[in-house]
C-alpha positions in Angstrom: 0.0 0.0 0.0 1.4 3.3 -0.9 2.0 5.9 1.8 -0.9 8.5 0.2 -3.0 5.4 0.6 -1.9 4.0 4.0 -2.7 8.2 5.3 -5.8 7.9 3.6 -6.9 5.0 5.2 -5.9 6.1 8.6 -7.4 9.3 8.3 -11.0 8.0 7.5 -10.8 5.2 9.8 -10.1 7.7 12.7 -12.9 10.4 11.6 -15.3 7.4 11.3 -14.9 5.7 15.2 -14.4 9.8 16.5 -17.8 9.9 14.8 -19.3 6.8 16.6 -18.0 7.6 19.8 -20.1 10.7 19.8 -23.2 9.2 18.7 -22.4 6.6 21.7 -24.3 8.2 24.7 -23.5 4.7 26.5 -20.1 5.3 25.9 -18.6 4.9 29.9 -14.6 5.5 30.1 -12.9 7.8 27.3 -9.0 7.3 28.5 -6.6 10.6 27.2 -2.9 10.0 27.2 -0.2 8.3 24.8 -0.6 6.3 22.3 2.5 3.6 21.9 2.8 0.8 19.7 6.1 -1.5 22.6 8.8 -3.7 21.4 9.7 -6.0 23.7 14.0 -7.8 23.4 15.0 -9.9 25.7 18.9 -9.4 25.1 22.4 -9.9 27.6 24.0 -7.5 29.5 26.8 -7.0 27.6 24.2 -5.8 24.5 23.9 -2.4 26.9 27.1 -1.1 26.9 26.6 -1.2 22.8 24.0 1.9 23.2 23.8 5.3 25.0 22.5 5.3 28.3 22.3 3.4 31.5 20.8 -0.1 32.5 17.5 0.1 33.5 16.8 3.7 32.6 14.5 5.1 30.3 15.7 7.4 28.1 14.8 9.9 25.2 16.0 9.0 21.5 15.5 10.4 18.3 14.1 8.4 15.4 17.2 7.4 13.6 18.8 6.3 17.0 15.7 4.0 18.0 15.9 2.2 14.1 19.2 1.2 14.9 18.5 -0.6 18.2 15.5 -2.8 16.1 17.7 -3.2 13.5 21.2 -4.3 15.7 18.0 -7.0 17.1 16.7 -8.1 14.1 17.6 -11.7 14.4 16.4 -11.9 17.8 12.8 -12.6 18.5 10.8 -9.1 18.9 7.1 -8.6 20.5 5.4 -6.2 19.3 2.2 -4.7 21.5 0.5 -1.8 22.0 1.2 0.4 24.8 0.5 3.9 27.4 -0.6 3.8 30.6 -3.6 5.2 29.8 -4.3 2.8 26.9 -3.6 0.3 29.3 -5.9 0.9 31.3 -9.1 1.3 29.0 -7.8 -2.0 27.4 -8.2 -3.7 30.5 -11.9 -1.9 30.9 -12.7 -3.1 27.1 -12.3 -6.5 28.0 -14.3 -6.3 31.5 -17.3 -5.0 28.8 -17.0 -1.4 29.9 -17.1 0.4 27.0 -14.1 2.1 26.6 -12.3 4.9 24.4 -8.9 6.4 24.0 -8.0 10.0 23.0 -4.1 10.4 21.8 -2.1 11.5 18.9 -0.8 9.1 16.7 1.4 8.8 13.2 0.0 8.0 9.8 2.5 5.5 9.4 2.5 1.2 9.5 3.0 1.4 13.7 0.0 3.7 14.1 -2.4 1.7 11.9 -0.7 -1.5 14.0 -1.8 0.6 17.0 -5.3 1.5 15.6 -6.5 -1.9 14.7 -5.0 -4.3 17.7 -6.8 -1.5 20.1 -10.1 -2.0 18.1 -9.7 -5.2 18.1 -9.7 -5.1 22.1 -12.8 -3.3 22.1 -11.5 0.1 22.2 -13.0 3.0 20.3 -10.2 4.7 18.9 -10.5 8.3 19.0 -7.0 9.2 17.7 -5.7 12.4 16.1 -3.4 11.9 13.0 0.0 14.0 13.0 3.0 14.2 10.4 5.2 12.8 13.0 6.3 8.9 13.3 3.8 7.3 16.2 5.5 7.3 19.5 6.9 3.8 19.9 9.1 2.2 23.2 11.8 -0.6 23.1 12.4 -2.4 26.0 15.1 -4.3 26.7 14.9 -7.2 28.9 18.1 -8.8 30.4 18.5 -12.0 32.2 17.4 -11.1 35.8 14.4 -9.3 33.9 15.6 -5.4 34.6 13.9 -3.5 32.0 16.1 -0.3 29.8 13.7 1.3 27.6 14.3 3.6 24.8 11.9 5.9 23.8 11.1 8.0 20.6 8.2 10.5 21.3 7.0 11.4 18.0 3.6 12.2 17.6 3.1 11.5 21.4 5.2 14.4 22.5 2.8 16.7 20.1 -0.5 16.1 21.8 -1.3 19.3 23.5 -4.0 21.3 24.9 -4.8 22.3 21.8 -5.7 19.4 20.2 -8.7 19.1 22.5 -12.2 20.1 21.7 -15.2 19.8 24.2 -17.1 17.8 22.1 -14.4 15.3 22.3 -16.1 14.5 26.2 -19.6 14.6 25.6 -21.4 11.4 26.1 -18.9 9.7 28.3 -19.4 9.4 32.1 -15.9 8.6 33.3 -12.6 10.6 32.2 -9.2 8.8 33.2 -5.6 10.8 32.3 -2.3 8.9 32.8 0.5 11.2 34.6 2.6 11.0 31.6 0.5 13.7 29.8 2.1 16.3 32.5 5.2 16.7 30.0 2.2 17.9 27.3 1.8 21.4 28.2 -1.3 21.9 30.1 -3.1 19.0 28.6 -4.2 17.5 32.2 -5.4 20.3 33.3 -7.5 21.4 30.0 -9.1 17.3 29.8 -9.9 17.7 33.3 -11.5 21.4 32.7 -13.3 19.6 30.1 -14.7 16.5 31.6 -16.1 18.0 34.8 -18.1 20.9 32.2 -19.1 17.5 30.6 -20.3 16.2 33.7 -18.3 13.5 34.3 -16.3 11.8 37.1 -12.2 11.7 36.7 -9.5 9.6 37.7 -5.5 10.5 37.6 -2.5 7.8 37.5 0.4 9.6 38.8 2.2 6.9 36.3 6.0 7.3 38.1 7.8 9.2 40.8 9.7 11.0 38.9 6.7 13.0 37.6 5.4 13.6 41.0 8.8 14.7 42.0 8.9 17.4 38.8 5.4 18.0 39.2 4.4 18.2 42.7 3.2 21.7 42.8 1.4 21.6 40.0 -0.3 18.3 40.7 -1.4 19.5 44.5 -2.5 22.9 43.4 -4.2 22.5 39.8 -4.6 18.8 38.9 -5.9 16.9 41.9 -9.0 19.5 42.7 -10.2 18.6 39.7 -9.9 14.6 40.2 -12.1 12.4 41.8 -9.7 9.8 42.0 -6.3 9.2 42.1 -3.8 6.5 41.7 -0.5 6.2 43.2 2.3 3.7 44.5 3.9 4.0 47.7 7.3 5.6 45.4 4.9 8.1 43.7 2.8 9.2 46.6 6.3 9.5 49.1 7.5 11.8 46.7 4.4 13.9 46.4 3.2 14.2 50.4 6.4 12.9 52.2 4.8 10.2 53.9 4.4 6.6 53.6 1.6 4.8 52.1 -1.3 5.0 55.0 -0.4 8.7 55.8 0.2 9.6 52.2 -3.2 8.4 51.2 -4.8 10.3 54.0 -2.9 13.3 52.7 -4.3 12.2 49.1 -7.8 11.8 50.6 -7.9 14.9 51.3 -7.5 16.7 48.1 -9.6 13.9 46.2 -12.8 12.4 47.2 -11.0 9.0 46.4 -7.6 7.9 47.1 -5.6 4.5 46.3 -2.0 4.1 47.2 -0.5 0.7 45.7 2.2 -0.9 47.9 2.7 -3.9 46.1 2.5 -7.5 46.9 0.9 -5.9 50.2 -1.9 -5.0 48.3 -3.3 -1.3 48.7 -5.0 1.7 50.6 -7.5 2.8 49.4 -9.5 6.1 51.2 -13.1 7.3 50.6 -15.7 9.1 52.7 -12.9 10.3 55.1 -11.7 7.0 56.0 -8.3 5.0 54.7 -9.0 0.9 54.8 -5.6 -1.6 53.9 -7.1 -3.8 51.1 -4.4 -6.9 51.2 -4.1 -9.4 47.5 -3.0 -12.6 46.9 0.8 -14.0 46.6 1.5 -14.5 42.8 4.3 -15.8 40.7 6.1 -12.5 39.0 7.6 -12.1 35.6 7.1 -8.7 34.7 6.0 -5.8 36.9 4.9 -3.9 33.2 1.0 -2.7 33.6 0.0 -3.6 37.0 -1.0 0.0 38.1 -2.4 0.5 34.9 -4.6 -3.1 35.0 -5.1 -2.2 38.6 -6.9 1.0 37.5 -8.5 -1.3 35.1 -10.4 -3.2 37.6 -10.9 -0.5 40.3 -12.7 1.9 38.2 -14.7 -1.3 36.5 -15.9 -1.4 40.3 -15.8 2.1 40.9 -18.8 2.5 37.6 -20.6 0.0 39.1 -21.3 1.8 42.7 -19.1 -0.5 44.4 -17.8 0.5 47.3 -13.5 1.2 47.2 -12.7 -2.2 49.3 -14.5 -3.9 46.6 -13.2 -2.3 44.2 -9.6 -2.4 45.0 -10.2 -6.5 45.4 -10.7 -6.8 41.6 -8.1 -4.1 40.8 -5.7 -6.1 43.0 -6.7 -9.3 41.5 -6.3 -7.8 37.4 -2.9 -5.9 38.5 -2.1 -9.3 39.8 -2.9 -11.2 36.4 -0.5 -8.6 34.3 2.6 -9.6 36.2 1.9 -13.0 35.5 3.0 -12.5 31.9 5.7 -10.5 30.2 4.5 -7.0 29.3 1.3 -5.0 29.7 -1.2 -7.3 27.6 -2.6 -10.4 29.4 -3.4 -12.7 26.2 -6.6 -13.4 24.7 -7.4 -17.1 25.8 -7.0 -15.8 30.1 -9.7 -13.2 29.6 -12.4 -15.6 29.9 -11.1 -17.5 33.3 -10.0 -13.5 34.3 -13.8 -12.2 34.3 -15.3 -15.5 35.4 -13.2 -14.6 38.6 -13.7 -11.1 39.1 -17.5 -12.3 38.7 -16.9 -14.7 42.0 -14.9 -11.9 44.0 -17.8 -9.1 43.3 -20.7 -11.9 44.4 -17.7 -12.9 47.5 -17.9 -8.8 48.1 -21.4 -8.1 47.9 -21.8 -10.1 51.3 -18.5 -8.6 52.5 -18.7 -5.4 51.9 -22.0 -4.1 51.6 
């Protein structure tokens, strides 16, 4: 397929699902944040010192720089799988039957049409704006004891700004979830969040690493959590941004937000609502990758959260999907687990109903 033809394609594929979602008044969870078409390498140690950088880091690269690392790893076997926090995340609520969309920026190239289809294919509604750029794209590199170096080329991720968004965009959705990685995108959290509540709907922020909360912390406390009903953070993320440890950090969170979750783990989480912090504990599994469990825990908590369940509840089945991720390697738990996955989020919300309520 030519390139006129492949940006033709795109182009009326994305204006025809950004069309459907608005006609889609039933439409629950409209995600905003990066889209990122991940390769995962599973390579030695002695493959790093070949590339700029340090071992598990994640670093900026520029296009050129980050086709040389796939091509140096040709011969070795490559996954390829679509990525973003936020993306995650309304994966995970496509496939508990929430209907789900994602709002991002996105290259009119072979990676972004990957991107486009595999997400559709999940269930999500693609609502992706095309840009000249390359679509933002991650390799991670995987060495023996499993420590992840990424390299990252931003593309048209690092263009999607506040003034890409339009209300209308919002309208029709009830829930509104923004991964912390949009903080580097001018005011983009703040505008989507301006946005959703004049929309009338509920919001949810994933601080999405500490490093962010550390740059950010200002801004965060003073303009983006009044505007969130819910945020995410782990016990790194929410030390950096209050001081305190997890208990204390979430009380601090609380609040600021009507809802607050602090992950810590394999201990499980806090999770604070109605002025009280409750430990929510999980279930001992057998780790290979670490990739996508706050995301997939987000996944399952605001599946709860939409259905009125209350935050212990809630956190159980977020607990129990983060748990599933790390059970594979990267952020998308295959196909054939789904059904065993939602046949056991259906025992623990019939479990918590007696429990809980």
């Amino acid at each position: 397929m030519s390139k006129h033809s492949l940006l033709t394609k795109f182009v009326l594929s994305c204006l025809l699902l950004i069309t459907t979602a608005y006609g889609k008044e039933s439409t629950n969870v409209l995600g905003v944040g990066a889209a990122i078409v991940d390769y995962l390498i599973e390579v030695e140690d002695d493959y790093l010192f070949t590339i700029s950088g340090s071992k598990g880091g994640c670093e900026l690269i520029d296009y050129k720089n980050f086709k040389k690392i796939l091509h140096d790893n040709q011969d070795r076997p490559i996954r390829t799988a679509t990525g973003g926090s936020g993306a995650n995340t309304v994966k995970g609520l496509a496939r508990l039957n929430i209907q789900s969309a994602l709002l991002g920026k996105i290259g009119h190239d072979e990676e972004g049409m990957f991107f486009l289809n595999r997400v559709v294919q999940m269930g999500v509604i693609p609502m992706l704006i095309p840009c000249n750029l390359q679509t933002q794209q991650v390799i991670c590199l995987i060495t023996p004891d499993k420590q992840r170096t990424m390299r990252c080329y931003l593309g048209a991720g690092g263009q999607f700004k506040e003034a890409d968004l339009n209300k209308g965009f919002f309208l029709g959705f009830n829930h509104v979830h923004i991964e912390g990685y949009a903080l580097r995108n001018g005011k983009l959290v703040e505008e989507s969040l301006k946005m959703a509540k004049e929309c009338g709907c509920t919001t949810s922020f994933d601080l999405g690493c500490y490093e962010l909360a550390e740059e950010f912390k200002e801004r965060i406390l003073e303009r983006v959590l009044p505007l969130v009903d819910i945020v995410f953070a782990n016990k790194d993320e929410s030390f950096h941004l209050t001081g305190k440890f997890p208990k204390a950090a979430c009380e601090d969170l609380l609040a600021i937000c009507p809802t607050a979750v602090v992950l810590v783990g394999k201990d499980g989480c806090y999770v604070g609502e109605k002025g009280i912090v409750k430990h929510c504990p999980t279930n001992a599994v057998s780790m290979l990758d670490s990739t996508g469990a706050g995301d997939l825990f987000a996944s399952g908590f605001l599946y709860g959260y939409l259905k009125g369940y209350e935050g212990t509840l809630s956190a159980r089945i977020g607990n129990f999907l983060g748990g599933s991720v790390v059970q594979v390697i990267g952020a998308e738990i295959p196909d054939e687990r789904w059904p065993g996955i939602i046949r056991e989020i259906n025992r623990i919300e019939s479990e918590g109903h007696s429990l809980f309520r």
